[in-house]
N, CA and C atoms as an extended XYZ file, in Angstrom:
441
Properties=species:S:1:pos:R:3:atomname:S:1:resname:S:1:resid:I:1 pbc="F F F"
N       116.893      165.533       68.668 N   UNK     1
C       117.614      166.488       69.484 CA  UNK     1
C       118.167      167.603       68.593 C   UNK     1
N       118.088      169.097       68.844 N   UNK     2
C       118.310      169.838       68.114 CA  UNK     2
C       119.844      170.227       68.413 C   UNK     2
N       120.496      170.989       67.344 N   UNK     3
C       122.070      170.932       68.315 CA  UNK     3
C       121.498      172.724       68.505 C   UNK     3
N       122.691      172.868       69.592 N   UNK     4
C       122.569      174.273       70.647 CA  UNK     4
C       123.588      175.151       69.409 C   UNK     4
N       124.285      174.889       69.022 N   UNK     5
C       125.107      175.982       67.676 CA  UNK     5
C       124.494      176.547       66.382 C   UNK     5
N       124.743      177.460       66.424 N   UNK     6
C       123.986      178.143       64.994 CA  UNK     6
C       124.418      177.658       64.039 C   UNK     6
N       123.318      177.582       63.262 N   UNK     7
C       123.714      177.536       61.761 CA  UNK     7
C       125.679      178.240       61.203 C   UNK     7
N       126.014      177.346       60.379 N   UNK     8
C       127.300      177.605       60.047 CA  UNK     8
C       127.151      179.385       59.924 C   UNK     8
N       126.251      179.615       58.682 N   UNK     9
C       126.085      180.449       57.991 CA  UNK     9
C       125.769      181.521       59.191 C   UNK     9
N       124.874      181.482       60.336 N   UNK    10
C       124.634      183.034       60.406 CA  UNK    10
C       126.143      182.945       61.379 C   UNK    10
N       126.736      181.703       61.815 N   UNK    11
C       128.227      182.016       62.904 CA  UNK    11
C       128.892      182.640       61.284 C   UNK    11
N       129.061      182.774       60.374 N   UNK    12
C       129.777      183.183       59.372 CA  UNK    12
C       129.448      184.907       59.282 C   UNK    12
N       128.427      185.228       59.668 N   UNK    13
C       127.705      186.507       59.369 CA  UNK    13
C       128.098      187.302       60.510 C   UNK    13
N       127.969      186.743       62.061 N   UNK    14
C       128.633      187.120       63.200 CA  UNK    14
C       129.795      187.077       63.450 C   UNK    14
N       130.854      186.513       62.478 N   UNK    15
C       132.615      186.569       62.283 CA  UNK    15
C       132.867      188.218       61.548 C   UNK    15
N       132.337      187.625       60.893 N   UNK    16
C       132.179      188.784       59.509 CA  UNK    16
C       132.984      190.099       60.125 C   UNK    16
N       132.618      190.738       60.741 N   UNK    17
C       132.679      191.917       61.279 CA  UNK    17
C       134.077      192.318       61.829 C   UNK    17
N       134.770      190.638       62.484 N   UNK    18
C       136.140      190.888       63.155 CA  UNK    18
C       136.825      190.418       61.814 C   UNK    18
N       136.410      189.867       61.025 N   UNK    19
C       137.433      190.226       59.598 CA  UNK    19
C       137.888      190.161       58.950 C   UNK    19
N       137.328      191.961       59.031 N   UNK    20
C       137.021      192.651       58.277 CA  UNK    20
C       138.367      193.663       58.805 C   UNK    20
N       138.872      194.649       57.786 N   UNK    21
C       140.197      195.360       58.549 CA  UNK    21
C       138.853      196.877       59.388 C   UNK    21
N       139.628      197.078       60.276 N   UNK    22
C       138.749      198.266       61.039 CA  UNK    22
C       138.993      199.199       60.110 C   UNK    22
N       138.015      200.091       60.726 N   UNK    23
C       137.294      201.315       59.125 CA  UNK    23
C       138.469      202.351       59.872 C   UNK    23
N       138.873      203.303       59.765 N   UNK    24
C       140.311      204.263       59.767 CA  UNK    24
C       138.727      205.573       60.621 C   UNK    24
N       139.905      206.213       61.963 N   UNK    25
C       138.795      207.377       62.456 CA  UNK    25
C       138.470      208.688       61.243 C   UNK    25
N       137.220      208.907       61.635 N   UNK    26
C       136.724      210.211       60.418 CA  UNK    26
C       137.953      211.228       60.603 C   UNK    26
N       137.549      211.355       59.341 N   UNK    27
C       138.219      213.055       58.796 CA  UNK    27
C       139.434      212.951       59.417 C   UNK    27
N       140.246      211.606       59.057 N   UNK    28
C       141.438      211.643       58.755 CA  UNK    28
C       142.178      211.013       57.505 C   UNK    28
N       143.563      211.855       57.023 N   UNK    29
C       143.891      211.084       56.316 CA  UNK    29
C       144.039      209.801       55.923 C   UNK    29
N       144.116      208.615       56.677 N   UNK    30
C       143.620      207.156       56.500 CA  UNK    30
C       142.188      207.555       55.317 C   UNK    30
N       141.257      208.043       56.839 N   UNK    31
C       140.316      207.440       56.010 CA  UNK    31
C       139.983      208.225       54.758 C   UNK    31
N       140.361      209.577       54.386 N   UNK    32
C       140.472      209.852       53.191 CA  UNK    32
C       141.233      209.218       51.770 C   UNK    32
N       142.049      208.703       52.682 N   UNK    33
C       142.953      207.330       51.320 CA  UNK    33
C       142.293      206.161       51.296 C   UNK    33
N       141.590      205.614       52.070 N   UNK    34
C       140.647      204.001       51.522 CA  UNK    34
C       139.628      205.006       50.658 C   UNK    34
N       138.831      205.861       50.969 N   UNK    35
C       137.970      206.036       49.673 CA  UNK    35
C       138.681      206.832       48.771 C   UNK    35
N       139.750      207.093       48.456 N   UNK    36
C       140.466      207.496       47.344 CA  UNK    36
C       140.591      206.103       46.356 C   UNK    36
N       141.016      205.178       47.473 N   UNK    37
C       141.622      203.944       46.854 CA  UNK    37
C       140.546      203.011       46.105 C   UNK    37
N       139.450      202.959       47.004 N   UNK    38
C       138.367      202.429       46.460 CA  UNK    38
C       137.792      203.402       45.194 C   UNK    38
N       137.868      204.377       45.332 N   UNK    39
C       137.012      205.258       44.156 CA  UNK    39
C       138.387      205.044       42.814 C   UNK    39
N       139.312      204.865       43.178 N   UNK    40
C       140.089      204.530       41.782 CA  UNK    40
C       140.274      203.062       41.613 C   UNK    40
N       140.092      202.243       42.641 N   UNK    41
C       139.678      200.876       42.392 CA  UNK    41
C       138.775      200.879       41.165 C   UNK    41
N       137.697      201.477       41.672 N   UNK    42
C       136.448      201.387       40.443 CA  UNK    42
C       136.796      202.542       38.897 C   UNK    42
N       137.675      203.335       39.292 N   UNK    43
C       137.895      203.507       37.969 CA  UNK    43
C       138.636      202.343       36.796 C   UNK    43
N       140.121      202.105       38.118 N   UNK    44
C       140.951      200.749       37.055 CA  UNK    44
C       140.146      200.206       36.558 C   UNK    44
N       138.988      199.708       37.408 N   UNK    45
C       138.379      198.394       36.433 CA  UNK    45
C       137.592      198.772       35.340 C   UNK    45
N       136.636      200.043       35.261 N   UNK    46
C       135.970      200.466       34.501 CA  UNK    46
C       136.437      201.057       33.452 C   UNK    46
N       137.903      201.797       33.280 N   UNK    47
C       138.458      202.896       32.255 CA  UNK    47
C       139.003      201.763       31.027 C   UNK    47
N       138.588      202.035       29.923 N   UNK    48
C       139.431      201.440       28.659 CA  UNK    48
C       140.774      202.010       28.239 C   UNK    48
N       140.937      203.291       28.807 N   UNK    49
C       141.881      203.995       28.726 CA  UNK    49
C       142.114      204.663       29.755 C   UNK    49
N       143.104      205.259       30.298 N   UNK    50
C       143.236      206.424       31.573 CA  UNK    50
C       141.743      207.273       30.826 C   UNK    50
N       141.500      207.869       31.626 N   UNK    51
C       140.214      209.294       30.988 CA  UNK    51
C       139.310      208.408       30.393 C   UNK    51
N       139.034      207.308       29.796 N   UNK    52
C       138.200      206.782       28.842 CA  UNK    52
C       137.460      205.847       29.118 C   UNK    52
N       135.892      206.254       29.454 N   UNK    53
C       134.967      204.793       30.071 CA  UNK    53
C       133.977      204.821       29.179 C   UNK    53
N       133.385      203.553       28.401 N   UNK    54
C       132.490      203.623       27.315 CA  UNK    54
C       131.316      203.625       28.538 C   UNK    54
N       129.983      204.142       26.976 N   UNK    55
C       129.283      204.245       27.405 CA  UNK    55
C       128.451      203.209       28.212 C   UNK    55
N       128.393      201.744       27.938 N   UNK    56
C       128.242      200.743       28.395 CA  UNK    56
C       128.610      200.767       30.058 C   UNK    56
N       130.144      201.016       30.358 N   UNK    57
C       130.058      200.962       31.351 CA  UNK    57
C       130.596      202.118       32.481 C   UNK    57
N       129.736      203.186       32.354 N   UNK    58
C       129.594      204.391       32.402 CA  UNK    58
C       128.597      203.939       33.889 C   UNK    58
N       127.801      202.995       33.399 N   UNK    59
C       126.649      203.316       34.650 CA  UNK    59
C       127.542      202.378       35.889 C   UNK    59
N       128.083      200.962       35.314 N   UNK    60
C       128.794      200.301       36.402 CA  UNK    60
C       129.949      200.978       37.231 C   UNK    60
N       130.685      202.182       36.384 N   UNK    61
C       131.156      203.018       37.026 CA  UNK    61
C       130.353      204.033       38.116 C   UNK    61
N       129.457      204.471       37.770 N   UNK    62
C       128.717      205.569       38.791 CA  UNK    62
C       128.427      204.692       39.812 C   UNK    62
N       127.860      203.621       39.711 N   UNK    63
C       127.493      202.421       40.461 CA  UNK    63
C       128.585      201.928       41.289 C   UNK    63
N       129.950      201.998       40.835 N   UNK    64
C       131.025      201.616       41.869 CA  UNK    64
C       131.289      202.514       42.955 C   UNK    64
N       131.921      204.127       42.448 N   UNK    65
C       131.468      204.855       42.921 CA  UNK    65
C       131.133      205.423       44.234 C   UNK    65
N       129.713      205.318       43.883 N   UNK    66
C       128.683      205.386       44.944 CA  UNK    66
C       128.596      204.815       45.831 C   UNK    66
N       129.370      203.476       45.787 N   UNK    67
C       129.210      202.015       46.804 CA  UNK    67
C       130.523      202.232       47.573 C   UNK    67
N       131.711      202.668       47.307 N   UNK    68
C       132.743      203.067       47.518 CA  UNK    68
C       132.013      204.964       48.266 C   UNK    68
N       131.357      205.868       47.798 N   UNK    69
C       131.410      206.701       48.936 CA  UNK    69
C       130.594      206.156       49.825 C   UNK    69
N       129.341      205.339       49.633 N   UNK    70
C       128.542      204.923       50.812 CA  UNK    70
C       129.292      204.006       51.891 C   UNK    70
N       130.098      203.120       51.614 N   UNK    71
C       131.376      202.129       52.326 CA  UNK    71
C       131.898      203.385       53.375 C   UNK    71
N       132.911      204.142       52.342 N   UNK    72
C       133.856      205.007       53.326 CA  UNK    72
C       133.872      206.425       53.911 C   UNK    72
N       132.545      207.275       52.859 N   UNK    73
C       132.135      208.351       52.795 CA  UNK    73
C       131.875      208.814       54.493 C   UNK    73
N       131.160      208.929       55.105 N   UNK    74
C       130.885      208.570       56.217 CA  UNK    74
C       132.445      208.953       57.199 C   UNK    74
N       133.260      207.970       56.913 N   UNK    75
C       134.407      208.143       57.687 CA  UNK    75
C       135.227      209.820       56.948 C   UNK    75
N       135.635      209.428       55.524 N   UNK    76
C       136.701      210.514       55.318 CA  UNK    76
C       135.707      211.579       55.295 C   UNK    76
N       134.043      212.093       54.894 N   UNK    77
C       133.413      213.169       54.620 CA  UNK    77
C       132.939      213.874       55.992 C   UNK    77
N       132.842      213.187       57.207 N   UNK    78
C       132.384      213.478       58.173 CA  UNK    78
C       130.677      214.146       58.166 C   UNK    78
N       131.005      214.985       58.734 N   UNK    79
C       129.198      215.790       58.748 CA  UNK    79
C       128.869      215.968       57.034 C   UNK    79
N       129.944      215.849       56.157 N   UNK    80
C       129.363      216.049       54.833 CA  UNK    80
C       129.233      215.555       54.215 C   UNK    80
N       128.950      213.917       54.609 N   UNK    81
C       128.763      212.837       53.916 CA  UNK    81
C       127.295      213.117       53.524 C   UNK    81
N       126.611      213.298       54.072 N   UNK    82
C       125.192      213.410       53.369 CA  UNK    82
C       125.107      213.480       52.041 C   UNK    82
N       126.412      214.820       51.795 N   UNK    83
C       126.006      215.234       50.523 CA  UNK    83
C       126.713      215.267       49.510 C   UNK    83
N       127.639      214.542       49.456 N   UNK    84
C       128.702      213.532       49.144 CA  UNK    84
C       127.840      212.063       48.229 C   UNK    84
N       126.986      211.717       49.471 N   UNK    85
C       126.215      210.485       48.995 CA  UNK    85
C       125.111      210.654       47.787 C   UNK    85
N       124.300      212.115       48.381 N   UNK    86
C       123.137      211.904       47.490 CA  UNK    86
C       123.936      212.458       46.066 C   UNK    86
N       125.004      213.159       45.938 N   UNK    87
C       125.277      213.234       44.582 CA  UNK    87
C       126.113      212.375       43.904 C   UNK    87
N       126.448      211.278       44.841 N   UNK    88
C       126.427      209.919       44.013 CA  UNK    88
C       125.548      209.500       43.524 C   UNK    88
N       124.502      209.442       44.303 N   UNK    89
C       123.142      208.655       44.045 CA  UNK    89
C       122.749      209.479       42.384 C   UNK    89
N       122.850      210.683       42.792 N   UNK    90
C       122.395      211.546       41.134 CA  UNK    90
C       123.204      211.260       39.967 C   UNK    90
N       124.539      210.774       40.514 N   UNK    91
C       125.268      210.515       38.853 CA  UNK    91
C       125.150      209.065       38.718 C   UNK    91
N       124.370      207.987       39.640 N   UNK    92
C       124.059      206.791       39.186 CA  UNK    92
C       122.757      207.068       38.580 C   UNK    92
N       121.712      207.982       38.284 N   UNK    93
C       121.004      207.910       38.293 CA  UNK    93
C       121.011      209.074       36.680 C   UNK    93
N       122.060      209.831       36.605 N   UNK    94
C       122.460      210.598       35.679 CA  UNK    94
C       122.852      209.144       34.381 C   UNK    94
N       123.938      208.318       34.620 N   UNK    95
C       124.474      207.408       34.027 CA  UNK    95
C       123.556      206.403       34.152 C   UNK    95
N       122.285      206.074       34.355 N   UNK    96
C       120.969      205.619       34.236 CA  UNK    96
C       120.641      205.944       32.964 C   UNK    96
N       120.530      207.354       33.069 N   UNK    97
C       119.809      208.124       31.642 CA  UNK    97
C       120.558      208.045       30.361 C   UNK    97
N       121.925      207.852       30.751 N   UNK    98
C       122.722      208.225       29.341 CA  UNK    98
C       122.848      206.729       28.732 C   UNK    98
N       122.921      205.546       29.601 N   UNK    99
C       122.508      203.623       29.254 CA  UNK    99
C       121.187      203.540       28.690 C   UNK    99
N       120.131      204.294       28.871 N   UNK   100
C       118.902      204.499       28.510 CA  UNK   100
C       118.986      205.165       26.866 C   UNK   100
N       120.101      206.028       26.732 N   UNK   101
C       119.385      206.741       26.132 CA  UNK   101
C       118.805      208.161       25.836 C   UNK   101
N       118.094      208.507       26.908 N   UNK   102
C       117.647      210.236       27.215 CA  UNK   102
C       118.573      210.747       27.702 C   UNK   102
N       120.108      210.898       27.669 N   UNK   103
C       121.661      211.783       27.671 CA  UNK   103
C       121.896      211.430       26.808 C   UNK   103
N       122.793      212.490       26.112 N   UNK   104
C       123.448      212.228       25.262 CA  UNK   104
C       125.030      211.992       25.646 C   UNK   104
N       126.203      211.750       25.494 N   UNK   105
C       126.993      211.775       26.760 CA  UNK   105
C       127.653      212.899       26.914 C   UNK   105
N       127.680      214.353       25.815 N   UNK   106
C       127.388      215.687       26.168 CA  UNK   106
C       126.585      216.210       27.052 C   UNK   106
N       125.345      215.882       27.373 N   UNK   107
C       124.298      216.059       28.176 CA  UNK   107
C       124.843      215.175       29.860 C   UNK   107
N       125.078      214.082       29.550 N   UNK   108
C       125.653      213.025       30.824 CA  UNK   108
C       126.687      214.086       31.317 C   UNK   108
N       127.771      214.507       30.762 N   UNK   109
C       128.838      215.553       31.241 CA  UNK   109
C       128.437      217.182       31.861 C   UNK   109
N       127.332      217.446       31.626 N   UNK   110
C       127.164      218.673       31.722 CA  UNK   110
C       125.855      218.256       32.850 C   UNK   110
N       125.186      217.047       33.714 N   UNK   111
C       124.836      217.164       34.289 CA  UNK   111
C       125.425      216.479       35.924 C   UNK   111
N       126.235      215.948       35.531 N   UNK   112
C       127.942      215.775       36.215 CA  UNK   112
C       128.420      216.868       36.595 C   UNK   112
N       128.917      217.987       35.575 N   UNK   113
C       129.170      219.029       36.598 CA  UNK   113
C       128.261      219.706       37.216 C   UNK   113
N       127.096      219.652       36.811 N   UNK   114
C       125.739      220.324       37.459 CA  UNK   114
C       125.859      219.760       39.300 C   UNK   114
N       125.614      218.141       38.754 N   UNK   115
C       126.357      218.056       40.261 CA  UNK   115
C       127.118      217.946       41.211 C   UNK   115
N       128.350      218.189       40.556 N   UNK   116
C       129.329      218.514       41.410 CA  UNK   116
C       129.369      219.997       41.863 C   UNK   116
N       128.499      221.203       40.831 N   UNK   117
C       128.157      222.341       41.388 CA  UNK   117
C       127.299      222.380       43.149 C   UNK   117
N       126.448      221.881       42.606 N   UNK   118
C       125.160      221.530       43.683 CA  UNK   118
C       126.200      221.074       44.869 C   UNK   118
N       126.919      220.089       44.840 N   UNK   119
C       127.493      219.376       46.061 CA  UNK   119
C       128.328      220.744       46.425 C   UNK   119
N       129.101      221.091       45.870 N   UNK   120
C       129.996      222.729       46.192 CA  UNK   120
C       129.004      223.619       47.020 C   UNK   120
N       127.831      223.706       46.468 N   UNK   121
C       126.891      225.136       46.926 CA  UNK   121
C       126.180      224.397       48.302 C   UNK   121
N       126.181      223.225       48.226 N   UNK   122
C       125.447      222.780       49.755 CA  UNK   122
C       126.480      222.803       50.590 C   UNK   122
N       127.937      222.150       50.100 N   UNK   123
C       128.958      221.956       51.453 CA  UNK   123
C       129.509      223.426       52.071 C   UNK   123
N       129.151      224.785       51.160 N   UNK   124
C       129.470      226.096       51.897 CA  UNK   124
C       128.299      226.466       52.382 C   UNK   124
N       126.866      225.902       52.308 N   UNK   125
C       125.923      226.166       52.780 CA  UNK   125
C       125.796      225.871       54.084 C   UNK   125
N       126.579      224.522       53.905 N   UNK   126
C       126.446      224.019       55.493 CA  UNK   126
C       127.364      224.312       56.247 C   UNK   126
N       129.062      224.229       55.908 N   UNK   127
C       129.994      225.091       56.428 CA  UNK   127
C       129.355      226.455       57.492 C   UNK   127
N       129.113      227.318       56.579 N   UNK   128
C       128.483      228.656       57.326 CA  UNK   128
C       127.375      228.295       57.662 C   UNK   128
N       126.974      227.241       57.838 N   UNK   129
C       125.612      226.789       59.125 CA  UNK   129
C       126.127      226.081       60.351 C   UNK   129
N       127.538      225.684       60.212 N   UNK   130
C       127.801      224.873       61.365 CA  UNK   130
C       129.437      226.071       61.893 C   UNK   130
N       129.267      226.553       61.466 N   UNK   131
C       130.183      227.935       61.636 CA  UNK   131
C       129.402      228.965       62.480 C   UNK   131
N       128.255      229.496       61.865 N   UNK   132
C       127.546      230.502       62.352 CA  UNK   132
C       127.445      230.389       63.892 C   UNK   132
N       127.636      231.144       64.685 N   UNK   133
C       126.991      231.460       65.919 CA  UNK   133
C       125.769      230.993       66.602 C   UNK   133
N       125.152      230.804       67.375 N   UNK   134
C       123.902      230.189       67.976 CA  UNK   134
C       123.559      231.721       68.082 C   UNK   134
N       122.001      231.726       67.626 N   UNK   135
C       121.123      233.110       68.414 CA  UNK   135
C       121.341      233.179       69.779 C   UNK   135
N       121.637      234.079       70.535 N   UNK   136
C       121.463      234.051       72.195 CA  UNK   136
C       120.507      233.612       72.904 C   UNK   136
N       119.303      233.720       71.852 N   UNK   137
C       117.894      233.449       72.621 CA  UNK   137
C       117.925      232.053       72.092 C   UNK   137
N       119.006      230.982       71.360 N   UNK   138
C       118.697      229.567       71.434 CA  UNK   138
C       119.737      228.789       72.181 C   UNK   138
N       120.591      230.013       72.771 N   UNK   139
C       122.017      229.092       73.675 CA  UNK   139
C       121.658      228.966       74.819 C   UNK   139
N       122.543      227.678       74.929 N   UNK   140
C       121.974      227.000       76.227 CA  UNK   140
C       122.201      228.134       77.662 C   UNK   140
N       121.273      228.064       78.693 N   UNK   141
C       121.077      228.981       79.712 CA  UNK   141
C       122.249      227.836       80.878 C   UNK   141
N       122.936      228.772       81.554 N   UNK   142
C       123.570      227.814       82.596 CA  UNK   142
C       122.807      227.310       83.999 C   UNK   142
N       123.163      226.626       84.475 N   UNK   143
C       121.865      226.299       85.620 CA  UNK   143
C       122.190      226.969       86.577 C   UNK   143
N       121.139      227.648       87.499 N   UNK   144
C       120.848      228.665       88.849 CA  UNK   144
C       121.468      228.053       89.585 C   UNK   144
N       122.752      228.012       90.539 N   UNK   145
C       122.406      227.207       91.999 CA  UNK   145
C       121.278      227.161       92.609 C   UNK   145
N       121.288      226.188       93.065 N   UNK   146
C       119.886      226.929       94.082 CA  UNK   146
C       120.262      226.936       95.718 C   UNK   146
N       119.831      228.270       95.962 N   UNK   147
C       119.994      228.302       97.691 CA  UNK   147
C       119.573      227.295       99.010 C   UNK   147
């Protein structure tokens, strides 16, 4: 006879969710302070000093990070999480290169601000794209009564 209850484990996976504390509404201060909190979470643990993360764990830092904007990004970045995320993804992938080797960590720093440039020049890109006006010939037409 089989029993009718799930496995412990997936009733553990279907709890999961209630908890968990609820995620704070976008593009508010809440939720701009859990990923503050989390993104300096991952500094405490990573810094040897305030300002000071060896190179070793340089990448587990970008790597925290990133997991911390992908978690909360979303909520505090709103429509600009996109791009928020992928230039996490580039300084895990920046701090890839410098654990490797091919950065130097002069080079690791100067392609850090490269992307924090890039993230600047897309979020006014998109600003004045979600600002701009609709063409007339793409706004919505109101509907005819009909007689």
């Amino acid at each position: 006879m089989q029993s009718t209850l799930p496995p412990i484990s997936l009733l553990a996976l279907i709890m999961l969710p209630a908890c968990t504390p609820p995620m704070p509404p976008p593009n508010t201060p809440q939720a701009e302070s859990a990923l503050y909190q989390a993104k300096q979470n991952c500094l405490d643990t990573y810094q040897t000093r305030p300002g000071q993360v060896t190179k070793d764990n340089m990448s587990k830092l970008m790597t925290c990070l990133a997991r911390a904007t992908q978690k909360y990004g979303r909520q505090a970045y709103g429509p600009y999480a996109a791009i928020y995320m992928e230039g996490a993804s580039k300084g895990v992938e920046a701090a890839r290169h410098l654990r490797e080797g091919l950065y130097t960590p002069d080079q690791f720093g100067s392609e850090i601000g490269l992307i924090q440039e890039q993230e600047n020049s897309a979020l006014v890109q998109q600003n004045a794209q979600m600002n701009t006006p609709m063409d007339p010939i793409l706004q919505p037409v109101p509907a005819v009564p009909s007689r």
